[in-house]
C-alpha positions as a LaTeX table, in Angstrom:
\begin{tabular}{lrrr}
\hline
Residue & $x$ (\AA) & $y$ (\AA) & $z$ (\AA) \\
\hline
Unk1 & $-5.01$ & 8.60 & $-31.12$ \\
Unk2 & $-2.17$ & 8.44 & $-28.78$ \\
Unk3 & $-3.55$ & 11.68 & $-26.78$ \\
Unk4 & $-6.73$ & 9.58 & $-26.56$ \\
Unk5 & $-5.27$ & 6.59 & $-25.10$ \\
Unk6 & $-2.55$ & 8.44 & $-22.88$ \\
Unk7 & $-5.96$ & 10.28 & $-21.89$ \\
Unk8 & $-7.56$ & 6.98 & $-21.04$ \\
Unk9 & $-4.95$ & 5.01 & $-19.26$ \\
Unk10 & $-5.23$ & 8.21 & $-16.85$ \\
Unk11 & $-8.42$ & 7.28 & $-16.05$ \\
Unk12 & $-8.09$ & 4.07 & $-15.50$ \\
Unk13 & $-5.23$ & 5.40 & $-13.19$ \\
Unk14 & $-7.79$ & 7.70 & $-11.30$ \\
Unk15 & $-10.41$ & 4.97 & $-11.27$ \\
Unk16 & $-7.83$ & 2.96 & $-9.85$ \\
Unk17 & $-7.10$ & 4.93 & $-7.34$ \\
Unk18 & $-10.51$ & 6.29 & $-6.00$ \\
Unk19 & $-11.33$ & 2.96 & $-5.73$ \\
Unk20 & $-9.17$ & 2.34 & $-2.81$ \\
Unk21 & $-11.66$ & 5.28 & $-1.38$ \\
Unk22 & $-14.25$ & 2.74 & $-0.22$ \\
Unk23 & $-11.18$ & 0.26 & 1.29 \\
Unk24 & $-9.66$ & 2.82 & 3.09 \\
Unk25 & $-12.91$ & 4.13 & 4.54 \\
Unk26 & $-13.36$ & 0.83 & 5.86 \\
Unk27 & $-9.35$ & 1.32 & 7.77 \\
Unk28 & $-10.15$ & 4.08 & 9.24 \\
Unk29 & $-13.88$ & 4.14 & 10.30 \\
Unk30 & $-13.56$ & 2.63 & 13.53 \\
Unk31 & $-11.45$ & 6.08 & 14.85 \\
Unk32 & $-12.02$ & 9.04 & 12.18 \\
Unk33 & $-15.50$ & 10.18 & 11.28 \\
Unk34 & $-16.70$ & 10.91 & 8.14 \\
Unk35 & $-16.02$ & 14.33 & 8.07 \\
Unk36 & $-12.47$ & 14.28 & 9.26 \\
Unk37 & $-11.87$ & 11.66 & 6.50 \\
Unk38 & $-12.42$ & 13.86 & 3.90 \\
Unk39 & $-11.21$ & 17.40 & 5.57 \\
Unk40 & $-8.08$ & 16.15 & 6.90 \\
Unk41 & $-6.38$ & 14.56 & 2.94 \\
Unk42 & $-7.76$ & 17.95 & 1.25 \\
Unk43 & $-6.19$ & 19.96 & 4.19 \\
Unk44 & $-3.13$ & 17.80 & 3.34 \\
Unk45 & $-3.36$ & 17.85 & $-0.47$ \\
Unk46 & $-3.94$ & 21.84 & $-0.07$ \\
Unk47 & $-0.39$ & 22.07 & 2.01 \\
Unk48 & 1.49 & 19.63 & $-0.79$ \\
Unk49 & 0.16 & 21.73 & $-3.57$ \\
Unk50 & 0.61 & 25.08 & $-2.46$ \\
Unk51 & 4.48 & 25.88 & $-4.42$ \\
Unk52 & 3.12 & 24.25 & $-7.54$ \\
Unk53 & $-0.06$ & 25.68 & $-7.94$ \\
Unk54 & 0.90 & 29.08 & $-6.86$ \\
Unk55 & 3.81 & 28.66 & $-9.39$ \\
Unk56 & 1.48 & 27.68 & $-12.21$ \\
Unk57 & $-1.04$ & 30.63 & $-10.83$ \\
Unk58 & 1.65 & 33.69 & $-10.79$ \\
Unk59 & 2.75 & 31.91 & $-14.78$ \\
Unk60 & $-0.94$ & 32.67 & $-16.06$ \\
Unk61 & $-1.00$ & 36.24 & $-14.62$ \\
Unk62 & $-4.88$ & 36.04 & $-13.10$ \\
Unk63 & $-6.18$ & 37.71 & $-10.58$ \\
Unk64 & $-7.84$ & 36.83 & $-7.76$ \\
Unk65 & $-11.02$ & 37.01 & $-8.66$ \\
Unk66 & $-10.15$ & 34.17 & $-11.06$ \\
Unk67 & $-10.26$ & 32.07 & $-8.31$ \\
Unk68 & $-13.76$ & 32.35 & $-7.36$ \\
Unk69 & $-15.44$ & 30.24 & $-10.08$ \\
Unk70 & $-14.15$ & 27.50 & $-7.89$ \\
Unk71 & $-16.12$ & 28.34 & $-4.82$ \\
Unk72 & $-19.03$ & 27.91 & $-7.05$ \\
Unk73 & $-17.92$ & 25.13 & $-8.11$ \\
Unk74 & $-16.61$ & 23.48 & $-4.50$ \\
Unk75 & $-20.44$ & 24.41 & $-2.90$ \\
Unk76 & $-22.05$ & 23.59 & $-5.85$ \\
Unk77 & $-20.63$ & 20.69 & $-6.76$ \\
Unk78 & $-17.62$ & 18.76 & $-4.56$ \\
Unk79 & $-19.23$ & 19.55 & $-1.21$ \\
Unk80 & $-22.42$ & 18.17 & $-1.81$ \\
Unk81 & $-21.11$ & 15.29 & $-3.81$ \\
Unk82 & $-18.74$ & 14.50 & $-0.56$ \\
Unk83 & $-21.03$ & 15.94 & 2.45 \\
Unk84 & $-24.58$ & 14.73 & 1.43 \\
Unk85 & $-23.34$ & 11.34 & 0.03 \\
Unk86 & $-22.16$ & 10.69 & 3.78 \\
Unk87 & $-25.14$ & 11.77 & 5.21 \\
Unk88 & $-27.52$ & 10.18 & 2.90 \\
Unk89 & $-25.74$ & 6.63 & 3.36 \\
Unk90 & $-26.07$ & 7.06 & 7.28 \\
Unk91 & $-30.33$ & 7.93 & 6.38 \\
Unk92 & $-30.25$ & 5.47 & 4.16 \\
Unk93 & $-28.46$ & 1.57 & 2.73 \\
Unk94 & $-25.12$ & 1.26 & 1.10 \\
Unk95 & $-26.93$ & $-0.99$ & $-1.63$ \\
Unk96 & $-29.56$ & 2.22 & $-2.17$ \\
Unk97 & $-26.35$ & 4.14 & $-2.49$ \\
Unk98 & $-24.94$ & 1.81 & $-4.90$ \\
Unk99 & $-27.80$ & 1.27 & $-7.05$ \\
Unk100 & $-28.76$ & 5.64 & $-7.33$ \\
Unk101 & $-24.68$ & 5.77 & $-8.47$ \\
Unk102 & $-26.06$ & 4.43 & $-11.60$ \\
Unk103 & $-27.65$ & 7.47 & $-12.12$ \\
Unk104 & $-23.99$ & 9.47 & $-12.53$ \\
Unk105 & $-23.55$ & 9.43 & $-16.15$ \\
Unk106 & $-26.73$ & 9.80 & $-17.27$ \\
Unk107 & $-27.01$ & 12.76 & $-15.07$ \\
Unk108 & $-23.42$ & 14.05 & $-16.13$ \\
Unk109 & $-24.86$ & 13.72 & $-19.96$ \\
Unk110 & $-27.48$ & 16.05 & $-19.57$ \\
Unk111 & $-25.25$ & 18.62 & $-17.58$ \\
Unk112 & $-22.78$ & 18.23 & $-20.55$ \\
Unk113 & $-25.37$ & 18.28 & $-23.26$ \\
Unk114 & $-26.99$ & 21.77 & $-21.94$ \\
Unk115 & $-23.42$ & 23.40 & $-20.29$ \\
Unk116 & $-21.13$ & 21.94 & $-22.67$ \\
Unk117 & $-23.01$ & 21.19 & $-26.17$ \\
Unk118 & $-21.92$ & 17.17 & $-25.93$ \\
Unk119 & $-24.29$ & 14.62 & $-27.45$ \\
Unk120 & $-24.52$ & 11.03 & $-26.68$ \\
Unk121 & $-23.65$ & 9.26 & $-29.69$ \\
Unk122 & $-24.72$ & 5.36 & $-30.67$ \\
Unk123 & $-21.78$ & 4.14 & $-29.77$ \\
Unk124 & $-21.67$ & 5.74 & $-26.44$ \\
Unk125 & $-25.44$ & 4.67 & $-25.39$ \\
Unk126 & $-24.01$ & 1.01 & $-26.29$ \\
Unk127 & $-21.08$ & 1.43 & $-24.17$ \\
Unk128 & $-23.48$ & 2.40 & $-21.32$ \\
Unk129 & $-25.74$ & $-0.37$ & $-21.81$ \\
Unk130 & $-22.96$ & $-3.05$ & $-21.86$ \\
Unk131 & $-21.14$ & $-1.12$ & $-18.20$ \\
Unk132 & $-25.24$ & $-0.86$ & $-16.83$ \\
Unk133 & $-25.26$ & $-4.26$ & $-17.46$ \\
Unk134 & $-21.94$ & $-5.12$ & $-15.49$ \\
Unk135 & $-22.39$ & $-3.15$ & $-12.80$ \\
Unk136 & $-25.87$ & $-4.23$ & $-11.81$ \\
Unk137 & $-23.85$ & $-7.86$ & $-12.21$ \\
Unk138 & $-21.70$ & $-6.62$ & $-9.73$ \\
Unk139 & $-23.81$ & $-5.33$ & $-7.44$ \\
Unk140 & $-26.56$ & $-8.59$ & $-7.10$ \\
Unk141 & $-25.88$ & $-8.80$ & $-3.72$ \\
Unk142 & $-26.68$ & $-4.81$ & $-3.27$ \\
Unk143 & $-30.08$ & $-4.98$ & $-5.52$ \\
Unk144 & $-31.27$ & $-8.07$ & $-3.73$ \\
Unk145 & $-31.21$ & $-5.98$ & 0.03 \\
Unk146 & $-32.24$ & $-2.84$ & $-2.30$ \\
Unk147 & $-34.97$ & $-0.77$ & $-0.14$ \\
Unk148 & $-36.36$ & 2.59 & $-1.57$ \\
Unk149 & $-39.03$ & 3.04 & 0.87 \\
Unk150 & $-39.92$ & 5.80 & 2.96 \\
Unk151 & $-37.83$ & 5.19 & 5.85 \\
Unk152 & $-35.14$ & 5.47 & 3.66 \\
Unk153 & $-37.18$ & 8.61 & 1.40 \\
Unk154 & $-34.57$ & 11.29 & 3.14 \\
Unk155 & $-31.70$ & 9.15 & 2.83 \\
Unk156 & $-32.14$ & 8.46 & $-0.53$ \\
Unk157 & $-32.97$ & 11.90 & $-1.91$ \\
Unk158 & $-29.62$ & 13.64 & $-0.22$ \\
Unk159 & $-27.33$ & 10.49 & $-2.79$ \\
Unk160 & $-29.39$ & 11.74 & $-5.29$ \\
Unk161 & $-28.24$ & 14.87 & $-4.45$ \\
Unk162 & $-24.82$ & 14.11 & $-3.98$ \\
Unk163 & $-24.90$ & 13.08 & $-7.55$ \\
Unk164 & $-26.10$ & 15.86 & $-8.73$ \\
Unk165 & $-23.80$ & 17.92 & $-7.26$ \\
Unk166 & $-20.70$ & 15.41 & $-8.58$ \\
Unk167 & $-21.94$ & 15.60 & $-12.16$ \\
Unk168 & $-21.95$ & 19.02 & $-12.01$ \\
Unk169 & $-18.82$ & 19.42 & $-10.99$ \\
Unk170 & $-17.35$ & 17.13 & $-13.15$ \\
Unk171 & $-18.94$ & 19.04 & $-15.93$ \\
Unk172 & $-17.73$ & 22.67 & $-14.66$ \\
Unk173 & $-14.71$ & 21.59 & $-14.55$ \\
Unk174 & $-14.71$ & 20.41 & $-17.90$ \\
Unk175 & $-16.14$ & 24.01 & $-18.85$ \\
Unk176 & $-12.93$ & 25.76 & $-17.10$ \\
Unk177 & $-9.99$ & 22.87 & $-18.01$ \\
Unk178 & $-8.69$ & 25.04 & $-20.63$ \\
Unk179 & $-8.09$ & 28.69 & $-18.70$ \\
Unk180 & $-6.33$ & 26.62 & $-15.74$ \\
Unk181 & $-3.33$ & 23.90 & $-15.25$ \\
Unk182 & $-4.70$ & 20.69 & $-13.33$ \\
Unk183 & $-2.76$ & 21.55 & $-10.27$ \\
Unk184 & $-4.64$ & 24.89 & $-10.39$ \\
Unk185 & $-8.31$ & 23.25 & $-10.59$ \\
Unk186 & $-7.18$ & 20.87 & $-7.70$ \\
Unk187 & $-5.92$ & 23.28 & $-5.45$ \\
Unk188 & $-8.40$ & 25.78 & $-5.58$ \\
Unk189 & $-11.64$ & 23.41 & $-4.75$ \\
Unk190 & $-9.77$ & 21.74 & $-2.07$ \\
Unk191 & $-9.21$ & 25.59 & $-0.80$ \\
Unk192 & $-13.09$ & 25.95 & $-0.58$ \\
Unk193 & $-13.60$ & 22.42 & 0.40 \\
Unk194 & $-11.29$ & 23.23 & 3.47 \\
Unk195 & $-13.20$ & 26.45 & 4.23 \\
Unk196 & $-16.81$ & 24.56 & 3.66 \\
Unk197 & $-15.49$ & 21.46 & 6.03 \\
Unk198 & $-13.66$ & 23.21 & 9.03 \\
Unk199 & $-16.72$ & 24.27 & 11.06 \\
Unk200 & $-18.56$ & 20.91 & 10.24 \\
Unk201 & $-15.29$ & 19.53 & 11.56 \\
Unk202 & $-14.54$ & 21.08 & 14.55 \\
Unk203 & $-18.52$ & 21.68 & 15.37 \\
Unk204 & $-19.51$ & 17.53 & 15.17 \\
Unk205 & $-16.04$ & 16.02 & 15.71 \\
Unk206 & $-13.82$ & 18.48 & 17.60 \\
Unk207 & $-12.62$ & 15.58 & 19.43 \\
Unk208 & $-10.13$ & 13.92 & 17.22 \\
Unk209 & $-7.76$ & 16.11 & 17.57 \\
Unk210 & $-6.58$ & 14.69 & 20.58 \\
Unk211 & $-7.18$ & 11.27 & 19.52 \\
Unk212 & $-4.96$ & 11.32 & 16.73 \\
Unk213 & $-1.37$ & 10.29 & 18.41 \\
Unk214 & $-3.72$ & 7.28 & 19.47 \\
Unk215 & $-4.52$ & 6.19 & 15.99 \\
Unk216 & $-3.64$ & 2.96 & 14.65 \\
Unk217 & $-1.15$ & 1.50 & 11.76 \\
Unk218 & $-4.79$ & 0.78 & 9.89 \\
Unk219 & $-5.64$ & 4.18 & 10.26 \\
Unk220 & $-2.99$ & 5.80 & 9.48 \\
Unk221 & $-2.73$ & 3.55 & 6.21 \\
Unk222 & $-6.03$ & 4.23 & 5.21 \\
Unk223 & $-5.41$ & 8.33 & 5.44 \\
Unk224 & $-2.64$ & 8.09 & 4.26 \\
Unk225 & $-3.74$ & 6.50 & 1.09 \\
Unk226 & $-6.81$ & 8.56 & 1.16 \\
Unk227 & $-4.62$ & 11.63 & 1.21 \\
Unk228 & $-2.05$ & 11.07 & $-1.45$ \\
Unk229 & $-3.71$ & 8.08 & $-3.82$ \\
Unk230 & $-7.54$ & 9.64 & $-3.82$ \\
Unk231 & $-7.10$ & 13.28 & $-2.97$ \\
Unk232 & $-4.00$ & 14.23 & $-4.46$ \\
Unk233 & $-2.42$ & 12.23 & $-7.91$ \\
Unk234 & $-5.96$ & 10.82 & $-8.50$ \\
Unk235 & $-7.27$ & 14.36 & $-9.12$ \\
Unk236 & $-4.14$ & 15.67 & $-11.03$ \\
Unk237 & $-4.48$ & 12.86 & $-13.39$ \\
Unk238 & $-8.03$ & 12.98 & $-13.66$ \\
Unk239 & $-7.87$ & 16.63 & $-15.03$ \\
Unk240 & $-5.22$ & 16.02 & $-17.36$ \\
Unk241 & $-6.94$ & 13.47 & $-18.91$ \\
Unk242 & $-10.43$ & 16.21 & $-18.73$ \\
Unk243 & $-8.75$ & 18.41 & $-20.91$ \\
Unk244 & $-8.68$ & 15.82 & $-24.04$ \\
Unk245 & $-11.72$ & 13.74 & $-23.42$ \\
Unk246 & $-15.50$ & 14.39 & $-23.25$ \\
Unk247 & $-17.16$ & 15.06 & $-19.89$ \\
Unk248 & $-19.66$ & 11.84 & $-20.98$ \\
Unk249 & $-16.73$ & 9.83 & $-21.89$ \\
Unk250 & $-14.92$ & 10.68 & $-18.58$ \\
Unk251 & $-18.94$ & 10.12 & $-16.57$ \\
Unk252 & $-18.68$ & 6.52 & $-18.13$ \\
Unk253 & $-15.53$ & 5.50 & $-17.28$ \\
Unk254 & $-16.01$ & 5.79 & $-13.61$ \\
Unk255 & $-18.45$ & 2.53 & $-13.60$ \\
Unk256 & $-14.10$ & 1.44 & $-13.51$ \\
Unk257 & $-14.12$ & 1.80 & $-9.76$ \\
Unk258 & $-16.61$ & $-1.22$ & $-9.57$ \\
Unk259 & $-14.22$ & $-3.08$ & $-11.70$ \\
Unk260 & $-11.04$ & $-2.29$ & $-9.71$ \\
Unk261 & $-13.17$ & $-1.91$ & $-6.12$ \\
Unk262 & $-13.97$ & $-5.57$ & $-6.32$ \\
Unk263 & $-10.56$ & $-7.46$ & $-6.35$ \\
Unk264 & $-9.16$ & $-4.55$ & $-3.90$ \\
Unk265 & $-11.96$ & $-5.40$ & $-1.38$ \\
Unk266 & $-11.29$ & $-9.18$ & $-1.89$ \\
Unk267 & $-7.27$ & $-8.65$ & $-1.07$ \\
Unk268 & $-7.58$ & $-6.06$ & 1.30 \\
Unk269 & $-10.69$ & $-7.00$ & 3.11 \\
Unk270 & $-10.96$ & $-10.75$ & 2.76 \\
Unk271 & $-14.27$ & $-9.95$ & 0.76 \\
Unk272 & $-15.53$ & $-12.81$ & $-1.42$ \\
Unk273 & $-15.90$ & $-12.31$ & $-5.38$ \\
Unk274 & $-18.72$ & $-14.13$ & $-6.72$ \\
Unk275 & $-18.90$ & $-15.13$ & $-10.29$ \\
Unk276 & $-21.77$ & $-12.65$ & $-11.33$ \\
Unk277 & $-19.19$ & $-9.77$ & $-9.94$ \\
Unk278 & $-16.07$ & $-11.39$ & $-11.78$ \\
Unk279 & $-18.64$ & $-11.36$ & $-15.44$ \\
Unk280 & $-19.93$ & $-7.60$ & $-14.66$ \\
Unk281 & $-16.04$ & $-6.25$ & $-14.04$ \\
Unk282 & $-15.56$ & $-7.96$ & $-17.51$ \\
Unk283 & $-18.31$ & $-6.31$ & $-18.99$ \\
Unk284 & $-17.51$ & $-2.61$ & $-17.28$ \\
Unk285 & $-14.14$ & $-3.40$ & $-19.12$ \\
Unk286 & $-15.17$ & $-4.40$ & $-22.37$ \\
Unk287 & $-17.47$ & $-0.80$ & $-22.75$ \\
Unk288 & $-14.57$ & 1.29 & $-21.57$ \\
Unk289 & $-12.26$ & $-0.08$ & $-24.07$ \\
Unk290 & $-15.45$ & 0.15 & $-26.61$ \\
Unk291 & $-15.71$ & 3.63 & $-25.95$ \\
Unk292 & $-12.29$ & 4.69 & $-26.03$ \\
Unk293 & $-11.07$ & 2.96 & $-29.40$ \\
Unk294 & $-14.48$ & 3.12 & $-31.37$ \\
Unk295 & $-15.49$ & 6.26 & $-30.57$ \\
Unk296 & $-12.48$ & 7.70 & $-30.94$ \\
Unk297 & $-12.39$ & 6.76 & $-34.57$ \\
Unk298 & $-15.67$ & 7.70 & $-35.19$ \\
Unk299 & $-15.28$ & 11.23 & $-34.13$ \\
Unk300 & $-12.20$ & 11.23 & $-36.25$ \\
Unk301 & $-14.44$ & 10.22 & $-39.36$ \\
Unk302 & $-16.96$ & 12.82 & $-38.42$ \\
Unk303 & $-14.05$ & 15.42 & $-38.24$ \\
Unk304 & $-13.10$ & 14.36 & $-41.45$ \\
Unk305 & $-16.41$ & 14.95 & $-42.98$ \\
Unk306 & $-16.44$ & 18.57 & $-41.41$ \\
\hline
\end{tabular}
């Protein structure tokens, strides 16, 4: 039990920090475009990491060609879920966005259930009722300018995409988290990511480069949070905690970033919390603690069974 809830406050660490992702964008929009802001903390996080994960990669004696399962896994999975969710929010509305997010862990269930043999027990369909619930509470405001039309048809299908491609990563990873150390699994995607992002980089946004002694204190907050909050600890954290808990379990706990995103936006942005948003970051609360203390002793009474 005290793996599982170690394993848990982890993620709410993670979920913590990625939600400082959407605040942060908001810092640093106005001077760094959208591929920069996710090339340049990966570039960053790839420089930090190099000793460590080297260190942890000449301890494990693997090759090389060990390595690659991550390129599948960085165009597979990370780039898409980073590259077409930008470009489908441009096609398309932030609320459409927000609303086809739902989708994430019922899409990361059925990768898990066919790649990694999970199942989707009572208690965890209740769980994701209860968060459904508090997220669409939190998002009122989003479902009320919610547009799926065709204008929005191309838009729409590259988020869907985009969560596709997160899901299965998230679910890979999973697959892999017990041949590699979690500064391992980092390092190597944001290698690929790198290689992916560079010509997209310097072929739509070449400019920045000599912009950047010109950037602001916001901007240089919001990278520099980007870089070492929601690139770097974030995604050590979150793959410690992958190696004891269920790639559902994990899926479901990110409806957290609502939670946390709300009261960050409200401090940091001066954005207004209604009291629909205030009951639905209760609720996303109440079905992550469900989930981690009741199904944690139910799989311990099936194990007993067994």
């Amino acid at each position: 039990m005290k793996k599982t809830i170690f394993s848990w406050t982890l993620l709410f660490t993670c979920n913590l920090m990625w939600s400082l992702q959407f605040t942060c964008i908001k810092l640093t929009q106005d001077q760094v475009g959208p591929y920069f802001t996710v090339w340049a903390p990966m570039l960053l996080s790839v420089i930090f990491l190099t000793p460590f994960a080297l260190k942890d990669f000449s301890k494990s004696h693997k090759s090389l060609k060990d390595i690659f399962v991550f390129a599948q896994l960085a165009l597979l999975g990370a780039f898409p879920a980073q590259v077409l969710m930008t470009w489908g929010t441009r096609y398309s509305l932030a609320s459409n966005a927000a609303i086809l997010t739902l989708c994430l862990p019922v899409i990361t269930a059925i990768f898990a259930f066919f790649m990694l043999k999970e199942k989707m027990n009572r208690i965890r369909w209740v769980s994701f009722a209860i968060a459904i619930i508090g997220v669409i509470l939190c998002s009122t405001g989003d479902i009320k300018n919610l547009n799926f039309g065709s204008k929005y048809a191309i838009g729409n299908i590259l988020i869907f995409c985009a969560i596709l491609g997160n899901s299965f990563y998230n679910t890979g990873c999973k697959k892999i988290s017990e041949r590699y150390t979690p500064m391992e699994m980092v390092f190597f995607t944001y290698i690929f990511m790198v290689l992916l992002l560079t010509p997209l980089v310097l072929y739509y946004e070449h400019d920045i480069f000599a912009q950047i002694p010109h950037f602001s204190k916001q901007t240089w907050l919001g990278m520099s949070l980007l870089t070492f909050f929601h690139n770097f600890l974030s995604m050590i954290l979150f793959f410690k905690a992958l190696k004891e808990l269920d790639a559902m379990q994990v899926a479901l706990s990110n409806y957290l970033i609502t939670f946390f995103g709300l009261p960050i936006a409200a401090f940091a942005l001066g954005e207004r919390l209604n009291s629909p948003a205030i009951a639905g970051g209760i609720l996303v609360l109440i079905s992550t603690l469900i989930i981690t203390v009741v199904d944690y002793r139910m799989s311990q009474k099936e194990t007993i069974k067994t």
